[in-house]
N, C-alpha and C positions, 0 to 999 in steps of 0.2 A: 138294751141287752147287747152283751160283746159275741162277738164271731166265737162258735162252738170249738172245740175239737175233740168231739164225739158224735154221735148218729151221723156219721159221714157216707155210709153206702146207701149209693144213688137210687129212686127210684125201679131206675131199667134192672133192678138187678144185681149187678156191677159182676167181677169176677171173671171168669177166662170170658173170650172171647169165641164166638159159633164159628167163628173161619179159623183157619189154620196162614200161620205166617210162614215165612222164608225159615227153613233150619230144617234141623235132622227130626223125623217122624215114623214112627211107626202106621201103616196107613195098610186099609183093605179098598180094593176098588168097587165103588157098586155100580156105574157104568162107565160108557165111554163113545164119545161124540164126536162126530165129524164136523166140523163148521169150516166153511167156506172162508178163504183169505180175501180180502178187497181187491186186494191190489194186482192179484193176477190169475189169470182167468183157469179154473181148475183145480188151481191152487187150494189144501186143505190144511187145518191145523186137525190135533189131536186130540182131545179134551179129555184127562182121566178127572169122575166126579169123585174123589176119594173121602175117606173116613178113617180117624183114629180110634185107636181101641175106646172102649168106652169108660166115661168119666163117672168116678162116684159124685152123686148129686149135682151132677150137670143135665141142662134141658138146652138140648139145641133147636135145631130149625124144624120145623113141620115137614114128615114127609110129602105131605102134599096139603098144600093153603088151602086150597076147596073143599080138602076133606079132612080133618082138624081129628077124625075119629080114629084116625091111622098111626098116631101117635106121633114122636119125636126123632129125631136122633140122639146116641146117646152117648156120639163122641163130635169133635169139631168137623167141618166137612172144610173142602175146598177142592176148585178147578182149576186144575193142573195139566196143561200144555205137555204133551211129550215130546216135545221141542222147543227149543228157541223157537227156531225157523220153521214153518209151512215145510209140507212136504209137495212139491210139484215134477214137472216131468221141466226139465232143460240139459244143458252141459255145462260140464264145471270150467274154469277160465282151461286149465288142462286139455280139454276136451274130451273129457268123459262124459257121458250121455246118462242122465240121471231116469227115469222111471219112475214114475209116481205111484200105483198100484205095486210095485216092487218093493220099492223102499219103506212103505206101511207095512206089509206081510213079513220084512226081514226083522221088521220092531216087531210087530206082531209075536213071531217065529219067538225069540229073545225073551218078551215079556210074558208068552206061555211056558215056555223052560225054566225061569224063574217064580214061574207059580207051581211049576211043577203038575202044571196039566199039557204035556205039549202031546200026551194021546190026541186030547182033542183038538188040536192043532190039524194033526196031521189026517183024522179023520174027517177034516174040510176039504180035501184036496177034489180040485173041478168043480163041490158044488154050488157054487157063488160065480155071477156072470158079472158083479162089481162088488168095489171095494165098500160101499154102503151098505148092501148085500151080507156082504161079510161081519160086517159090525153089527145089522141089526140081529144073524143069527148071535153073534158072540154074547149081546145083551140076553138074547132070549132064553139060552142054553143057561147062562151064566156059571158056566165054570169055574170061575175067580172068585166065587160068593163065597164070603167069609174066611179069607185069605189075607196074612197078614205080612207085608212084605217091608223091608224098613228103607227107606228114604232121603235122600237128598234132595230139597227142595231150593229153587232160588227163586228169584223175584226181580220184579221192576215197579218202583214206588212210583206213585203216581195220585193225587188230589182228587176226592168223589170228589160228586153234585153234592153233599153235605159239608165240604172243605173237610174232610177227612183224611191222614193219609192212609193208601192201602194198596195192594202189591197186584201185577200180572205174576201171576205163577207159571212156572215153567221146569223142566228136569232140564239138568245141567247136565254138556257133553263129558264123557269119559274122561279123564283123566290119570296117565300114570300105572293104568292096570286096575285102578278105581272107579266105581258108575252109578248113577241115580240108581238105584234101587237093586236090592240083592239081599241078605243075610248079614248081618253087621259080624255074627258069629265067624263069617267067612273073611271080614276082615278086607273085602273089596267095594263096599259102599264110601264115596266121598262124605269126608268129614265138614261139614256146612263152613265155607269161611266166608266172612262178610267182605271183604275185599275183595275177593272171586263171583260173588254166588248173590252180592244184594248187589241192584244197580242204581243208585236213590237219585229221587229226584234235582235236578239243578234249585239252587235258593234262586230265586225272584227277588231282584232287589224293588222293595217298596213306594214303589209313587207317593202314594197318597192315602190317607186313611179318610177317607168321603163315604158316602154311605152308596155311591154309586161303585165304589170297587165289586172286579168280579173276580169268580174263581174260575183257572186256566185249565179245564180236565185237556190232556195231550189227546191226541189222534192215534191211532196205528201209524206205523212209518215201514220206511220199505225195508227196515231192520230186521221186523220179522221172518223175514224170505232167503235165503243165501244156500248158496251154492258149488260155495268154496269144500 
């Protein structure tokens, strides 16, 4: 029998994919995480768990794998860094003294104004004795639920454990009076450009095709951190 070309959709499904890649998105946030940077002590990143509007006939990920009775998501998700760079406490080569609890609360401050809840912002003030503090109320209030703000998203390709390739997400700085995230209506959201906004992986020239090749997942590097 000769090779088909029909019944071609794969088992898994086949069709969009449950993450969200690099480009323009319409996205609501359903939490947001603090995770520690390796490389330097104190140091945190930003982690928005975001969600696109919902897909007809789409089944994404399990709210929660333990409990399967919770149901789905019912648009792509993905984790997205509100920065390139960790936010930490040092000085710029200038000599400007950066602040790390600072410089979270002025994102903070920015990304409640453009949800358009900075009431609740501003009715935080003194009661949080840390910036962890602060985020676990902001989960628990959840004043951003179901809030749909549109997107600029970039990336860093990079090779799973499966040889797959697939992106660190991240919001790209301002540019030009343009910025990750706002009203595209308003006309100040960055338009995704792949020569700005994807950072792809270097090609690996080939050794050898042996059954002992392995695949190279990258580390973090101290890329993530800066200060400039």
């Amino acid at each position: 029998m000769g090779l088909s070309t029909k019944d071609l959709v794969t088992s898994g499904g086949g069709g969009l994919p449950k993450t969200i890649a690099p480009g323009n998105h319409r996205l609501k946030i359903n939490s947001l995480v603090l995770e520690d940077f390796t490389f330097i002590d104190g140091a945190k990143h930003l982690i928005l768990n975001v969600e696109t509007e919902p897909i007809e006939g789409f089944e994404g990920f399990f709210f929660d794998k333990t409990d399967e009775s919770l149901g789905k998501h019912k648009g792509q998700v993905g984790k997205v860094k509100g920065s390139m760079y960790a936010f930490a406490d040092g000085t710029t080569k200038s000599g400007i003294k950066i602040e790390r609890d600072k410089s979270l609360m002025i994102y903070f401050k920015s990304l409640c104004n453009n949800l358009d809840i900075s009431q609740w912002f501003e009715s935080q003030d003194n009661l949080h004795d840390t910036i962890d503090h602060f985020v676990i109320a902001f989960n628990k209030t959840a004043p951003f639920k179901d809030i749909y703000l549109d997107f600029c998203v970039a990336g860093k390709e990079y090779t799973d454990k499966n040889g797959y390739n697939n992106y660190n997400l991240y919001l790209p700085k301002a540019d030009k009076g343009k910025y990750a995230y706002g009203s595209i209506k308003d006309g100040k959201v960055l338009t995704f450009d792949e020569s700005i906004h994807l950072k792809k992986q270097e090609v690996q020239e080939v050794k050898n095709f042996g059954d002992d090749d392995g695949l190279s997942i990258p580390n973090k590097t101290s890329t993530d951190f800066s200060l400039d």
